[in-house]
C-alpha atoms as a printed R data frame, in Angstrom:
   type eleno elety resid chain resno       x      y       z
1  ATOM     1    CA   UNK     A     1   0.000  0.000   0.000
2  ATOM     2    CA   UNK     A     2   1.105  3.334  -0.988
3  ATOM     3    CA   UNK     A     3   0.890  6.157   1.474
4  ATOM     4    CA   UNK     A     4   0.349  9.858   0.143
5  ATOM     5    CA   UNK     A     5  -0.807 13.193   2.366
6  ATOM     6    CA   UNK     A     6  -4.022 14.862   1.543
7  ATOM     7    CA   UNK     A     7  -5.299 18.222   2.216
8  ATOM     8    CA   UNK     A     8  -8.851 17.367   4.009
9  ATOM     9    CA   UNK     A     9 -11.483 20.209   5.353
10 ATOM    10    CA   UNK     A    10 -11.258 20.238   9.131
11 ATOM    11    CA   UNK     A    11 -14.911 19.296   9.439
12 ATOM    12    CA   UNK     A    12 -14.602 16.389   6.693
13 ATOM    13    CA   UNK     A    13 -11.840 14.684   8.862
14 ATOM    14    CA   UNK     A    14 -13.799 15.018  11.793
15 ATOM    15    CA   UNK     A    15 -16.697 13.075  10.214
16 ATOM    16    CA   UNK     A    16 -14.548 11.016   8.792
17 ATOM    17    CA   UNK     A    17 -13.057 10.119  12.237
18 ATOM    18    CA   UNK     A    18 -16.341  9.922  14.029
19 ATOM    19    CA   UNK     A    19 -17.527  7.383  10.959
20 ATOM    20    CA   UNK     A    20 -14.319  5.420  11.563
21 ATOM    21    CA   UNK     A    21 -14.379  4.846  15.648
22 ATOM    22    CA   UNK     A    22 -18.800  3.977  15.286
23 ATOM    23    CA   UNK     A    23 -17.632  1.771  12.674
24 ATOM    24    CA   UNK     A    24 -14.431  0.414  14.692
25 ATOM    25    CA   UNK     A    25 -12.837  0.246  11.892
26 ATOM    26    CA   UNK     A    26  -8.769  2.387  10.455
27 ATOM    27    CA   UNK     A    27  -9.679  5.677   9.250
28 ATOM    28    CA   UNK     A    28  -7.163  4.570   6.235
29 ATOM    29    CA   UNK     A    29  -9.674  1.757   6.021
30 ATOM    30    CA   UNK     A    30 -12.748  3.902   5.864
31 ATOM    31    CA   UNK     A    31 -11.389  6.360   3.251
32 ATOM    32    CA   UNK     A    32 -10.101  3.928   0.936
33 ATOM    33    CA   UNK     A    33 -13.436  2.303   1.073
34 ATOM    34    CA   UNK     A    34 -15.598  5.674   0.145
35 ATOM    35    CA   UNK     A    35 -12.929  6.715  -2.439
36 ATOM    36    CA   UNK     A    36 -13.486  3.215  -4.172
37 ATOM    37    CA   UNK     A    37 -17.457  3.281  -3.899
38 ATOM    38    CA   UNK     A    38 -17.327  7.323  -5.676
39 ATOM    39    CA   UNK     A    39 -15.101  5.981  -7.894
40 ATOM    40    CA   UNK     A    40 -17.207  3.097  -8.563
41 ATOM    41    CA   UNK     A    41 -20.698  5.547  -8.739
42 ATOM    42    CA   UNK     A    42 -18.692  7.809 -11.632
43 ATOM    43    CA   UNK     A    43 -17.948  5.005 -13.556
44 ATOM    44    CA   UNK     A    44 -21.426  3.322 -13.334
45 ATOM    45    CA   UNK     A    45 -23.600  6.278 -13.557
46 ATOM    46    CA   UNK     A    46 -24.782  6.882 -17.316
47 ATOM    47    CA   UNK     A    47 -26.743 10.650 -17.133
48 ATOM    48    CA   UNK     A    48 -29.395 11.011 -20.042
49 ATOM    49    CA   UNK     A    49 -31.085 13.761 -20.441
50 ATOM    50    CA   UNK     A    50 -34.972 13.702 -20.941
51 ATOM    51    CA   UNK     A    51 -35.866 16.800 -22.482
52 ATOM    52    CA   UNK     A    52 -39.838 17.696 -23.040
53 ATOM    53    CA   UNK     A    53 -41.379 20.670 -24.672
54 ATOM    54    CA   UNK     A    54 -43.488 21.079 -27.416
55 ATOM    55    CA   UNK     A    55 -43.839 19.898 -31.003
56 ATOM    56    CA   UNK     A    56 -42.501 21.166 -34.058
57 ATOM    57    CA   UNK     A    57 -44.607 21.819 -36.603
58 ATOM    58    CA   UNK     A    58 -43.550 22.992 -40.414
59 ATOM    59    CA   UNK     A    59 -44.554 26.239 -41.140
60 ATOM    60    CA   UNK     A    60 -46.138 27.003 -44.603
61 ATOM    61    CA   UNK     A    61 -43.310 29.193 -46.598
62 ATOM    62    CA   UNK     A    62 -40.485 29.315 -43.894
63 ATOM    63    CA   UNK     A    63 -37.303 28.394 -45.262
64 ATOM    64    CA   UNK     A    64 -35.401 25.859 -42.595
65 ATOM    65    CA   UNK     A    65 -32.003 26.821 -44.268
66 ATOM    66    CA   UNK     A    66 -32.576 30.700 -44.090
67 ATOM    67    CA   UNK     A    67 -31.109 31.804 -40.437
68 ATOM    68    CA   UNK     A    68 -32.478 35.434 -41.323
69 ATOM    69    CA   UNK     A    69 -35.896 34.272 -41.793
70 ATOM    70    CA   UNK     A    70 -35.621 32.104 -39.060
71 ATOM    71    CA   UNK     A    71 -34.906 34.433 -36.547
72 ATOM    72    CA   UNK     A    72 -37.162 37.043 -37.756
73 ATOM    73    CA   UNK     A    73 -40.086 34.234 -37.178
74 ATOM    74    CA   UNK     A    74 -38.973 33.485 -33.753
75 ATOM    75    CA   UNK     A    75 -38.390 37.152 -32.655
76 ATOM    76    CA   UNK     A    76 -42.564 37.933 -33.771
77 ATOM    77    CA   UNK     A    77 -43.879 35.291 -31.424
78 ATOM    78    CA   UNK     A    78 -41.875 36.926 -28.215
């Protein structure tokens, strides 16, 4: 096992002490432990976004491939 220093918030090494001595267990022991489950979560975790909203609908003489027109279209309905 390697051993490294880390740079903890005060009140993060307190919890992680009090976790440790309920637990009876190292606090190396404890750390490792929750470093491998985040890890674990990251690599897991697959995000997709659901997006809803309304339906497009084509609109009679609008050119799709004009920006110009496009905009002008969206900036009437504000």
């Amino acid at each position: 096992m390697t051993r490294t220093t880390l740079a903890l918030d005060d009140t993060l090494l307190r919890s992680l002490k009090e976790r440790a001595a309920r637990e009876g267990r190292p606090l190396h022991a404890l750390t490792n432990d929750l470093l491998r489950l985040a890890l674990a979560v990251e690599k897991s975790s697959s995000f997709r976004l659901e997006l809803s909203g309304w339906e497009a609908q084509e609109q009679p003489g609008v050119n799709v491939f004009d920006r110009d027109q496009l905009f002008d279209l969206l900036g009437s309905q504000r």
